[in-house]
N, C-alpha and C positions, 0 to 999 in steps of 0.2 A: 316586683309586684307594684303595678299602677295606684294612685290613689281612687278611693270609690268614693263615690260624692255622699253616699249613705255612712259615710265616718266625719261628714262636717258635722260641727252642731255649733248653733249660737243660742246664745241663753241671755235673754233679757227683761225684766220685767219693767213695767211702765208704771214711775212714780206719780201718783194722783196728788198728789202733795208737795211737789217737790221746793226744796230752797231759793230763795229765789233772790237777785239785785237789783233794784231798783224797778223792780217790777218783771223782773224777765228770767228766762232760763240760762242756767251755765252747763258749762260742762267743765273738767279737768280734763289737761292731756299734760301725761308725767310718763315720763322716761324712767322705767327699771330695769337694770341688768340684775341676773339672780345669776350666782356664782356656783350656787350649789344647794340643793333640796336638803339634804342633810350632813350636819348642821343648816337649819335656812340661813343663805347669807343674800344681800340685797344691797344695791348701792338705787339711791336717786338722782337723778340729773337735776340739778336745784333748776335747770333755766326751762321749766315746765310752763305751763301759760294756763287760760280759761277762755273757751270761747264763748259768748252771746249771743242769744236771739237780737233780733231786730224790732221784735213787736213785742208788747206787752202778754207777758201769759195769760191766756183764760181758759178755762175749761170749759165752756159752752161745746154742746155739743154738737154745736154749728161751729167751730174753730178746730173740730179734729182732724179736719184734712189742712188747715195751715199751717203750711211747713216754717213760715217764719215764725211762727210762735213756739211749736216744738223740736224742732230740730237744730243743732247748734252748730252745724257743718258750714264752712264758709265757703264752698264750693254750692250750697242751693241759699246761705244769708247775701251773697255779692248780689244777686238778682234782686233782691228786695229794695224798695223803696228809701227805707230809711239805712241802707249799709253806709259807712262810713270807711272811704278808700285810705284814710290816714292809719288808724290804726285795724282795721280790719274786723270791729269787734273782737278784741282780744285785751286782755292783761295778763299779764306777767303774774306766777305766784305770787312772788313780791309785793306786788299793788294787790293781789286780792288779801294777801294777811295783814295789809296795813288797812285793810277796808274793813277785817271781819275785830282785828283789835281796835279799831275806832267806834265801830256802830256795838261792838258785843263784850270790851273790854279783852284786856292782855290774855292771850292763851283759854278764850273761852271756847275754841273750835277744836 
């Protein structure tokens, strides 16, 4: 039995509010393997990252078509003006939990 395109679904809602660094949108990209539904078991791959916008967020509803302010994909941030080829707009979980315990105190996130 073929796959039917009418069994895809993506489910996404769009945060009006969202957190933000230094002015700009993130995203997480983390690594789970799930070993088994039941019992839930789960491992993390600690060497997960966050990527960034290039432009400052705004809601303006003249900025809903810019993709550098909402979209955190480095395959449409490399075109943007302000990308930066050294680190890619990216950090390391690492550097984001030493950013959110410096700006929010230890274990506030």
């Amino acid at each position: 039995m073929g796959h039917n395109p009418k069994d895809t679904y993506v489910i996404s809602k769009y945060i009006d509010n969202p957190h933000l660094i230094g002015g700009k949108k993130y995203d997480l990209r983390l690594y789970v393997l799930v070993t088994s539904y039941r019992p839930l078991k789960a491992y993390i791959y600690q060497l997960g990252f966050c990527r960034f916008c290039t432009v400052k967020y705004n809601s303006a509803v003249s900025e809903l078509d810019n993709m550098f302010v909402h979209l955190t994909n480095v395959s449409i941030q490399k075109h943007g003006d302000d990308y930066n080829d050294k680190h890619g707009g990216k950090w390391t979980v690492h550097n984001l939990q030493m950013y959110l315990e410096h700006t929010h105190g230890k274990r506030s996130y």
